[in-house]
LOZA-20589 format. One line per 8 residues: number of its first residue (from 1); their letters; for each residue x, y, z of N, C-alpha, C, O. Coordinates in pm, 1 decimal. Each point is the difference from the previous one (the first is absolute). Example, Ala and Ser with C-alpha at 12.3 -4.5 7.8 and 13.67 -1.06 7.14 Angstrom:
1> as> 1319.0:-569.0:780.0:-89.0:119.0:0.0:90.0:120.0:0.0:103.6:-1.9:66.5 ~ -138.6:106.9:-138.5:82.0:119.0:6.0:-77.0:109.0:73.0:50.9:110.8:16.9 $
This chain:
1> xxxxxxxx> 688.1:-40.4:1185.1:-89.1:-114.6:6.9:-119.5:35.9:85.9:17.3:90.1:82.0 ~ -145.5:-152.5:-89.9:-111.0:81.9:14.1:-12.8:-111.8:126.1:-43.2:50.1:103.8 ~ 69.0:-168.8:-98.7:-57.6:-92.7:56.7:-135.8:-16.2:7.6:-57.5:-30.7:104.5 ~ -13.1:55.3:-240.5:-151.3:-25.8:-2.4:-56.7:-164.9:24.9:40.5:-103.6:-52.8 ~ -139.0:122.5:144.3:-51.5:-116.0:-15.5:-153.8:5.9:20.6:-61.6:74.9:75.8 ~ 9.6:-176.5:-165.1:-155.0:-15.8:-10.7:-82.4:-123.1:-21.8:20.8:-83.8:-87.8 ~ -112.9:82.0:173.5:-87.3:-160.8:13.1:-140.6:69.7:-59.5:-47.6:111.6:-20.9 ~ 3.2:-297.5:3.6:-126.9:49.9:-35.1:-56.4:-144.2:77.6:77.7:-78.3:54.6 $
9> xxxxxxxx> -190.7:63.1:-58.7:-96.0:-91.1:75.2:-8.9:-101.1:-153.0:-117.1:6.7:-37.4 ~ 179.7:-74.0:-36.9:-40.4:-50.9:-71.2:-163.9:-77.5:-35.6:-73.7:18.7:-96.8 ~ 61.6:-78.9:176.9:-169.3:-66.3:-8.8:-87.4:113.4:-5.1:-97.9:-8.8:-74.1 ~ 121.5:144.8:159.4:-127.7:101.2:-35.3:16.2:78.5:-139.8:-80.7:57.1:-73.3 ~ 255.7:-84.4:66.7:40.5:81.5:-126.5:-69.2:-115.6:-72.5:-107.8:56.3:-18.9 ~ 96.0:-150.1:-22.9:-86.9:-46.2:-119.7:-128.4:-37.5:15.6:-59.7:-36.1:-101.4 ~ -2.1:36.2:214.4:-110.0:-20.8:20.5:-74.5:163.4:-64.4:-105.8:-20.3:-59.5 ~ 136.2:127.5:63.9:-15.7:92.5:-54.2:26.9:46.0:-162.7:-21.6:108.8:-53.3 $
17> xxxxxxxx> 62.7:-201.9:10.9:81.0:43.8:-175.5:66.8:122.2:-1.1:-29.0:93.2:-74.9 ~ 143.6:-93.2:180.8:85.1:123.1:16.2:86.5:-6.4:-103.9:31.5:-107.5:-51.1 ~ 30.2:264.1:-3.1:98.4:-9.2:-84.1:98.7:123.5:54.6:-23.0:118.5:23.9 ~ 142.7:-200.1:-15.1:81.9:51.1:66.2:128.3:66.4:-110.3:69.6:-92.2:-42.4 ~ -27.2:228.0:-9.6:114.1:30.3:-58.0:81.9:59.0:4.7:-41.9:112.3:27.9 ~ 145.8:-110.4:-37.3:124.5:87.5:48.6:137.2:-1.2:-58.7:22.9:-37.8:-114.9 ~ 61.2:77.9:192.7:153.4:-14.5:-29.5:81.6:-40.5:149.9:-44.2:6.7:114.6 ~ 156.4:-43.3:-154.9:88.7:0.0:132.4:136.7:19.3:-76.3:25.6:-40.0:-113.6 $
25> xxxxxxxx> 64.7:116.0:207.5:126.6:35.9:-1.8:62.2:-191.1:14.5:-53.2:-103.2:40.7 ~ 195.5:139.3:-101.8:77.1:-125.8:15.5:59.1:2.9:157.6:53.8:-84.5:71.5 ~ -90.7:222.1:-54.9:118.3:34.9:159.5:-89.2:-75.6:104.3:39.2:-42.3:108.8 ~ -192.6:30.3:-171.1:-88.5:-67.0:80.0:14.8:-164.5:70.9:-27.0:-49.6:109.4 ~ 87.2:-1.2:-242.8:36.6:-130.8:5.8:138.2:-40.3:37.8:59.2:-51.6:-94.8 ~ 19.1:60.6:219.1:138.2:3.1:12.6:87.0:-161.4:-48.1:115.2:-12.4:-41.6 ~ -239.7:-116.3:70.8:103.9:-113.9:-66.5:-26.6:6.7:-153.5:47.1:-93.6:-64.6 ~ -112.2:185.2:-0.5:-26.4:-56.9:-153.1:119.8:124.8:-15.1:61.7:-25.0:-103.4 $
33> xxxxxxxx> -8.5:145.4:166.1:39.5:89.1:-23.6:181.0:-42.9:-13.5:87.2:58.7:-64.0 ~ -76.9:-183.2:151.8:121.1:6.2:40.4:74.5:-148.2:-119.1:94.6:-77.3:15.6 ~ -214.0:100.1:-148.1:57.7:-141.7:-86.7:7.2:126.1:-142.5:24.5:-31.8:-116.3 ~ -49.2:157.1:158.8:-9.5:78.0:-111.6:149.8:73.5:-21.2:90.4:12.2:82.7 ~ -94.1:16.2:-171.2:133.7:103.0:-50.1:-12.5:157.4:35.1:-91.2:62.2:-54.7 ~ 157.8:-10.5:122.5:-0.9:163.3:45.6:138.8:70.1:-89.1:117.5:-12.0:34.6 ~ -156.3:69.4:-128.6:167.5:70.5:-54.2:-99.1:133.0:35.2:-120.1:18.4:20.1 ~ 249.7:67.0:-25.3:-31.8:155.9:-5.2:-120.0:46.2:-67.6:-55.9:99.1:46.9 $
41> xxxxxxxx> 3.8:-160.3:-158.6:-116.6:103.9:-100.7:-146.6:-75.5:63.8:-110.8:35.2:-40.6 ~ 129.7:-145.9:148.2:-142.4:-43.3:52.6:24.9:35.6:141.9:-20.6:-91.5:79.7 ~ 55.9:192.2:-36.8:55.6:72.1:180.6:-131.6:70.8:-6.3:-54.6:4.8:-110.2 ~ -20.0:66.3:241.2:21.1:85.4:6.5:46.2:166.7:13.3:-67.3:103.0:-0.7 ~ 214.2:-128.4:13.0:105.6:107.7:-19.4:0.6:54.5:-121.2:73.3:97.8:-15.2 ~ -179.0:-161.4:-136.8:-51.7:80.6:-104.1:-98.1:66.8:5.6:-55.0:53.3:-96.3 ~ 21.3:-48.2:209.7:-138.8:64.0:29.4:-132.1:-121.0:-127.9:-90.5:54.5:-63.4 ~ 111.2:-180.2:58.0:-29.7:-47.1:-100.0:-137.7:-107.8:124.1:17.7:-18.0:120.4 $
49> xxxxxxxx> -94.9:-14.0:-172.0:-84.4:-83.9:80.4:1.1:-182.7:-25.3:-6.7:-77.4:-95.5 ~ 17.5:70.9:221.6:36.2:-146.9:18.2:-105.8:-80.1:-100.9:-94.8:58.7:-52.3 ~ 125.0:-210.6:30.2:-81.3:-77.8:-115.6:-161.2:3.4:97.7:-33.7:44.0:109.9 ~ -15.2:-96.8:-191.7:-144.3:-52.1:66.2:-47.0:-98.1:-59.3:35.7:-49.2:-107.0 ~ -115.2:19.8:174.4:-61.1:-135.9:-43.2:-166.1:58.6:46.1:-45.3:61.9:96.3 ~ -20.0:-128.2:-241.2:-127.8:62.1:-4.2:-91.0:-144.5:17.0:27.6:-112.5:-41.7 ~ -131.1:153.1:109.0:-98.8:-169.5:57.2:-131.2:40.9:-6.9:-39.1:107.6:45.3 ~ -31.6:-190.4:-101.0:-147.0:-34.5:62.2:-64.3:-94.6:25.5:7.5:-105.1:-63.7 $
57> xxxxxxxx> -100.2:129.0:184.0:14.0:-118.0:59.9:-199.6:-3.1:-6.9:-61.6:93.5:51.0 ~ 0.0:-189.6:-106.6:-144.5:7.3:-5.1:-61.9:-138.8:72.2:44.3:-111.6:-27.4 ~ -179.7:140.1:146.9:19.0:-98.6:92.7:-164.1:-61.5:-98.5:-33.7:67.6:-97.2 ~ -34.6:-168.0:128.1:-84.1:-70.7:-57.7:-83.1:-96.0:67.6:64.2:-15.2:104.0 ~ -154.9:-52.3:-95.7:-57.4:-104.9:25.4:-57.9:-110.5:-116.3:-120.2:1.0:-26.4 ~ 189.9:-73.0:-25.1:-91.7:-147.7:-88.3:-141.9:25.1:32.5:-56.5:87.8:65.3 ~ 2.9:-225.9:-152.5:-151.9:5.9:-14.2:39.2:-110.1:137.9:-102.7:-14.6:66.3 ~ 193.6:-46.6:-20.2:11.0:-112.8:111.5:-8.0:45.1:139.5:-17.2:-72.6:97.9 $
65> xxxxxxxx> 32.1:207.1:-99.2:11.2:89.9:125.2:183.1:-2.1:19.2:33.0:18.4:117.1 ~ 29.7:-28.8:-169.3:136.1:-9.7:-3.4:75.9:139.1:7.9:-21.7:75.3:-95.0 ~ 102.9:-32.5:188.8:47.8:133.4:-24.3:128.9:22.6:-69.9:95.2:-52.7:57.4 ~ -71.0:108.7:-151.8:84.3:23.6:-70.3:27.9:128.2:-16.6:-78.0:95.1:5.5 ~ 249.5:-95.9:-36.5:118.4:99.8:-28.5:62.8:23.9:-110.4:82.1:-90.1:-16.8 ~ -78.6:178.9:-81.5:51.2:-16.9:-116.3:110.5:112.9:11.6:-37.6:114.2:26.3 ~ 150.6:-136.5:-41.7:125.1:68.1:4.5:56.6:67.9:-115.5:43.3:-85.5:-77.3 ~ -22.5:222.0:26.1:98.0:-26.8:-148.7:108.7:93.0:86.7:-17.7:76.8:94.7 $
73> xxxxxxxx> 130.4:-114.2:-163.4:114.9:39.5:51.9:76.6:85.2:-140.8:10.1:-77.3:-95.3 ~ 45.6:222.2:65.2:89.6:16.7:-86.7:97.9:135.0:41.1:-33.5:111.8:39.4 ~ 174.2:-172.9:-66.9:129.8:113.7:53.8:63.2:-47.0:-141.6:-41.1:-68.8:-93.5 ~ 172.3:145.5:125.2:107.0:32.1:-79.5:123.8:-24.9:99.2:26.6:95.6:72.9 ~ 48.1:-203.9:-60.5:94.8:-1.3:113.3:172.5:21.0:-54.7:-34.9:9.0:-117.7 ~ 136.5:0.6:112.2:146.1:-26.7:-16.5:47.7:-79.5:81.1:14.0:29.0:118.9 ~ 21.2:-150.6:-173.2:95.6:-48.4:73.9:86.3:-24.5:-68.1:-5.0:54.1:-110.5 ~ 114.2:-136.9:136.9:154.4:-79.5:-48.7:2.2:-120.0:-99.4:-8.3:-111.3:51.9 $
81> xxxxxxxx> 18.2:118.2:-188.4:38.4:-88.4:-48.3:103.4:-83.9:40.6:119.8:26.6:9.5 ~ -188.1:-148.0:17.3:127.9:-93.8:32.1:105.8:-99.5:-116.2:82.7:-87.8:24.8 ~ -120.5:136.2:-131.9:122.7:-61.8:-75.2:110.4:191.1:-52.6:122.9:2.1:6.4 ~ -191.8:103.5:-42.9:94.1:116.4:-33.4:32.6:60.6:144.4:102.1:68.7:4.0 ~ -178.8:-84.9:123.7:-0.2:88.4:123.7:-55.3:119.5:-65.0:20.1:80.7:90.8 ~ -72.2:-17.3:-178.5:-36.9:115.8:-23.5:-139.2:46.5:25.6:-80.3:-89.6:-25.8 ~ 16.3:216.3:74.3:-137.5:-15.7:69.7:-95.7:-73.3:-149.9:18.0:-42.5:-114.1 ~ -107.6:63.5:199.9:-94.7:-102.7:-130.9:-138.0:39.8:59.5:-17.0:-25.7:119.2 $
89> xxxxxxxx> -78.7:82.8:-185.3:-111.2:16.5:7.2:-118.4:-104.8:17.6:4.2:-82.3:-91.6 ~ -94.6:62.6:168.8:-74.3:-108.7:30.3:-163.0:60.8:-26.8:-5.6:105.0:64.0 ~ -90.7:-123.1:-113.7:-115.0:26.7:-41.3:-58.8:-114.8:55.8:49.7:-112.1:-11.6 ~ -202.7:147.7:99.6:-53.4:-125.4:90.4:-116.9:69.3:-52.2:1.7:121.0:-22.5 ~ -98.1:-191.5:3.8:-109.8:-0.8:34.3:-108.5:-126.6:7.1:-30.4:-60.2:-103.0 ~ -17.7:29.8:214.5:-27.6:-65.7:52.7:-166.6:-52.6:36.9:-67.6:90.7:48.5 ~ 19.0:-180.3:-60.1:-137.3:-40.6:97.0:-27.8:-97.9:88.6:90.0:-83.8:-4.9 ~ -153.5:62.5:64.9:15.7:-78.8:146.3:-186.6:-19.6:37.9:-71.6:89.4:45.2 $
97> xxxxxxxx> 31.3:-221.0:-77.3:-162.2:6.3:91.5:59.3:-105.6:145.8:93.5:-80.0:3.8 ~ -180.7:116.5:91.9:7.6:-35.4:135.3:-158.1:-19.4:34.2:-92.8:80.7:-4.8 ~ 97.2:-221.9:42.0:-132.9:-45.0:52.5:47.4:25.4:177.1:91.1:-30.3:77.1 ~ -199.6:93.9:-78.2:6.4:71.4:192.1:-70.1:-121.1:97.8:-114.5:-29.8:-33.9 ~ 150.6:-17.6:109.9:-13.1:-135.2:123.7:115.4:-0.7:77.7:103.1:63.0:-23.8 ~ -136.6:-176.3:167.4:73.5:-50.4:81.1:51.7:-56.5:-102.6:-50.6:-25.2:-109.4 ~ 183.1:1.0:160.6:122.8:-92.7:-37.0:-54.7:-187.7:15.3:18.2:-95.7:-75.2 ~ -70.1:105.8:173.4:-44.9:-164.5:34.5:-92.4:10.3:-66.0:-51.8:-108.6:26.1 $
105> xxxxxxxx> -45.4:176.5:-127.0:-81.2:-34.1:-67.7:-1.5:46.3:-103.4:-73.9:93.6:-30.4 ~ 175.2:-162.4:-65.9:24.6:-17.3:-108.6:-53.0:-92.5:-84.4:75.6:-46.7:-85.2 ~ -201.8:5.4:90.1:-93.3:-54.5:-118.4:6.5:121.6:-113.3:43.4:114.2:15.0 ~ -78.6:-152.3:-87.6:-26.1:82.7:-139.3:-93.6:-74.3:-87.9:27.2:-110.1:-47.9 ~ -165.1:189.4:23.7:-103.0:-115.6:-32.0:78.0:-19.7:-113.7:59.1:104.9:-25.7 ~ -21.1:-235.0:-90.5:4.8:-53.4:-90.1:8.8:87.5:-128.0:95.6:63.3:-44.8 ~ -254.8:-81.7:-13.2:-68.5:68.0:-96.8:33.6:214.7:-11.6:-6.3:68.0:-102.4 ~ 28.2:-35.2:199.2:-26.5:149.7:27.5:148.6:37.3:-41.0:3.3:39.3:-116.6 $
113> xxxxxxxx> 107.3:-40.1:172.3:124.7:23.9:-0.8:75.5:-88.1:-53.0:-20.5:-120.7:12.8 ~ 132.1:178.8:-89.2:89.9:-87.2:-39.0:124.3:36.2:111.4:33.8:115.7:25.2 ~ 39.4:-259.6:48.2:80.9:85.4:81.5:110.9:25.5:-38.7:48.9:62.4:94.2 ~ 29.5:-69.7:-176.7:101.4:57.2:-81.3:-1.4:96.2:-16.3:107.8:58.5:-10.5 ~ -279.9:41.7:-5.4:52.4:122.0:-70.5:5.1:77.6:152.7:67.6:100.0:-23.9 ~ -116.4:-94.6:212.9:-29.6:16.0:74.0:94.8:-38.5:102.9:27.6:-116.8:27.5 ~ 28.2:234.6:36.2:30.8:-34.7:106.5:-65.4:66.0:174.6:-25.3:112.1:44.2 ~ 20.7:-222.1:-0.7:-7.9:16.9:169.8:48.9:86.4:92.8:113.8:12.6:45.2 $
121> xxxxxxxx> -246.6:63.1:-15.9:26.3:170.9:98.3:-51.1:-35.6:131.1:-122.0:-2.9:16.3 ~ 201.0:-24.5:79.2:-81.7:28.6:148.2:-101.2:94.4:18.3:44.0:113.9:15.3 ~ -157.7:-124.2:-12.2:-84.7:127.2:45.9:74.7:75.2:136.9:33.6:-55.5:104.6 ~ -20.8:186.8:-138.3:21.6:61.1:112.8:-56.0:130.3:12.9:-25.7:59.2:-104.8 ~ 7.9:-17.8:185.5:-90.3:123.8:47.9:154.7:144.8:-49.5:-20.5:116.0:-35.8 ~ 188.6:-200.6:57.9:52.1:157.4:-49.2:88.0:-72.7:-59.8:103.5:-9.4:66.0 ~ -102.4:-51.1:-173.3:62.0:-15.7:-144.0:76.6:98.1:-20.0:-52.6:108.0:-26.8 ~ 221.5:-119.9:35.3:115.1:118.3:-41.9:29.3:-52.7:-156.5:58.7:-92.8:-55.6 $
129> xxxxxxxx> -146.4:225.5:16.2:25.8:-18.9:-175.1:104.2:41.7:-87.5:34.1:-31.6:-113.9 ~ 15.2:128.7:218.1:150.7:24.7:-72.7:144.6:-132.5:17.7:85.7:-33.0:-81.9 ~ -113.1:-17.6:231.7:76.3:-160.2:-3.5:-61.1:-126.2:-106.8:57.4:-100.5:-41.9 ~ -168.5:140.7:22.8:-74.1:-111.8:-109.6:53.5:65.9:-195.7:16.4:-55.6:-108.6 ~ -9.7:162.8:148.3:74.7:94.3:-129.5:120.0:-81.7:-33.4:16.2:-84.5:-88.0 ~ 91.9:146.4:212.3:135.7:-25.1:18.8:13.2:-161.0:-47.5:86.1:-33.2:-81.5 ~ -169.7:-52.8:133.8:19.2:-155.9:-10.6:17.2:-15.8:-175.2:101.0:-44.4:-54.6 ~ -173.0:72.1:13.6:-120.7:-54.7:-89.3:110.8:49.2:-111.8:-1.1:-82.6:-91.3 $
137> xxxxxxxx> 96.1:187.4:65.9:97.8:38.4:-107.0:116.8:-51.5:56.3:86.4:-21.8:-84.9 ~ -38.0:-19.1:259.3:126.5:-18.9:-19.3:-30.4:-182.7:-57.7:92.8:-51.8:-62.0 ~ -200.2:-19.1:82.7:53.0:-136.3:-33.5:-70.2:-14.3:-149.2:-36.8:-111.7:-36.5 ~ 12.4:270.0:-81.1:8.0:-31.8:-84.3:104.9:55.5:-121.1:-2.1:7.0:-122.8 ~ 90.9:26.3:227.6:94.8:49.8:-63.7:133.2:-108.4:-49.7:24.1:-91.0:79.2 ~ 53.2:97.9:-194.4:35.7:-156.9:-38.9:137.3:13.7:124.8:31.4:108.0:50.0 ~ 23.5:-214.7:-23.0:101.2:-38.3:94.2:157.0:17.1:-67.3:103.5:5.5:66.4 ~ -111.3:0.1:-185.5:108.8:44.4:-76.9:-30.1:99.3:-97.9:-32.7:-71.1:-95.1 $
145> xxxxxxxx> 22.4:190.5:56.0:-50.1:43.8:-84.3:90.5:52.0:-100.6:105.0:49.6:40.8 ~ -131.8:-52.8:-186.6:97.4:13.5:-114.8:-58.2:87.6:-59.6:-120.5:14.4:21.0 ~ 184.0:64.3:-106.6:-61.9:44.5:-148.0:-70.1:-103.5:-72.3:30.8:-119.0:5.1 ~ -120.4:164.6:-68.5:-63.5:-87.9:-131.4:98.9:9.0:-132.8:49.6:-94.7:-61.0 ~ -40.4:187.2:43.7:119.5:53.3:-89.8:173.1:-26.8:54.7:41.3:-25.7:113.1 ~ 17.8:39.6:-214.4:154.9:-16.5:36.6:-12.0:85.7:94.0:-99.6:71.5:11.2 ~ 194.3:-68.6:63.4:26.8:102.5:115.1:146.7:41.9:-81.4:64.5:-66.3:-81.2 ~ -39.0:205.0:137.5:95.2:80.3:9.2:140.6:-74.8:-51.2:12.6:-92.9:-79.8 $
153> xxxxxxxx> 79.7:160.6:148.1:122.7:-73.6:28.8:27.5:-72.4:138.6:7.0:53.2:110.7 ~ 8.5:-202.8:-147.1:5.9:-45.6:108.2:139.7:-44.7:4.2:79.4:-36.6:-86.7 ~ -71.2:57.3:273.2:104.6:8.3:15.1:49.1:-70.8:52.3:-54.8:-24.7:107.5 ~ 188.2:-59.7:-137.9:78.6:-87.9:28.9:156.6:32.9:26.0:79.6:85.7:-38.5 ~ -77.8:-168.4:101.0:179.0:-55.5:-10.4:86.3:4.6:-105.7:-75.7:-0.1:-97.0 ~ 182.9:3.9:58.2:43.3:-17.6:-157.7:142.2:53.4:85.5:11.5:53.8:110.1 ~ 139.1:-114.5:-263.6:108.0:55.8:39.0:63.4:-114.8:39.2:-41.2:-108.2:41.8 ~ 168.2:161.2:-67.5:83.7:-97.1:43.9:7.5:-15.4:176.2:-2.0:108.0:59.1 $
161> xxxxxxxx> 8.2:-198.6:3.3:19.8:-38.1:170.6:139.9:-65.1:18.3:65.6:-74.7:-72.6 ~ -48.5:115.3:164.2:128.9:-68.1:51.3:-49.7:-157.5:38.7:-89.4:-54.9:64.4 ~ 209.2:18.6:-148.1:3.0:-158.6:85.7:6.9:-26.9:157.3:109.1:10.9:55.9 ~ -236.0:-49.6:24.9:56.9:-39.9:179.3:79.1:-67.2:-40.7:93.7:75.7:-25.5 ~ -54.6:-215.3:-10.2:85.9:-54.3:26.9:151.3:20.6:-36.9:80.1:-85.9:36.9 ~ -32.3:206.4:-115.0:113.6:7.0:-60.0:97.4:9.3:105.6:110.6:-53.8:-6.4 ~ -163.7:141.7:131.1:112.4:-4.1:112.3:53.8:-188.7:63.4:108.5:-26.8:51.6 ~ -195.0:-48.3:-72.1:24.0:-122.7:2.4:114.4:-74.8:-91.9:52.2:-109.6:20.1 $
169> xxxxxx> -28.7:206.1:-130.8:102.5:-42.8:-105.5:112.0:14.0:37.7:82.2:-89.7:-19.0 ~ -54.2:188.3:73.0:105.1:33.3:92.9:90.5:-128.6:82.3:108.7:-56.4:-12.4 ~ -175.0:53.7:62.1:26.5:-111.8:106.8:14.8:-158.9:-29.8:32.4:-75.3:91.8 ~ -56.7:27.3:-221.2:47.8:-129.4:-34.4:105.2:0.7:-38.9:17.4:89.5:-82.6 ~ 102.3:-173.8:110.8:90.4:-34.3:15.5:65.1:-61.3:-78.6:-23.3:-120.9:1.0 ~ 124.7:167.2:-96.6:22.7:-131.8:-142.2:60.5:-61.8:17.5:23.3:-88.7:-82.1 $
């Protein structure tokens, strides 16, 4: 694990029309890491390279003077089907705009923005974009996740069970 971490000044990052691109390791992200599936063929003990998640992040200003963040987000993750338990492949890709302001000043002129499609960025001088990464896929990742398709063999219970109560048979009295 690299423990990389990196800020940016958001307001100068878009006050400039910066464009920011890259990758990050999953080892980067340890709570999005710890909802993922690890079997042997995604180790590094294959000498095999951890997932990544690829981002760009492009900063902006409106014709309103408004600073803006445009996010795209896309990985390839495994996790656990929860109806077969069997790993299950997850494909994200993602976008995200962020209107940059104080928190207490959350006007949004009317006419300019729709706020549905926009969400609210504290301006900060060191913006951690790999925790804004990490956020941004674990709460869009589904909370139960299934196959689309039948899944596998799923596995159940089946067979005959012993009766609990038969030792109770015992004991009534004719």
């Amino acid at each position: 694990m690299t423990n990389q971490t990196f800020f940016i000044d958001n307001v100068s990052f878009a006050k400039k029309n910066e464009r920011l691109t890259g990758e990050l390791s999953l080892t980067d992200c340890p709570r999005l890491n710890e909802l993922l599936v690890h079997s042997a063929e995604n180790s590094h003990s294959n000498n095999r390279p951890a997932g990544t998640i690829s981002y760009q992040l492009q900063g902006k200003t409106d014709a309103a003077g408004q600073h803006l963040l445009d996010l795209s987000i896309t990985t390839n993750l495994t996790t656990t089907c929860q109806r077969c338990l069997n790993e299950m492949p997850l494909k994200l890709s993602l976008k995200f705009n962020y209107l940059i302001g104080d928190v207490s000043d959350v006007e949004i002129e009317a006419g300019d923005i729709d706020s549905d499609e926009v969400d609210m960025q504290q301006s900060s001088q060191a913006m951690d974009m790999i925790a804004l990464i990490e956020d941004e896929i674990i709460m869009a990742m589904p909370i139960a996740p299934i196959h689309n398709e039948d899944c596998g063999e799923i596995i159940t219970q089946s067979g005959d069970k012993p009766n609990p109560f038969a030792v109770l048979k015992g004991l009534i009295k004719s």
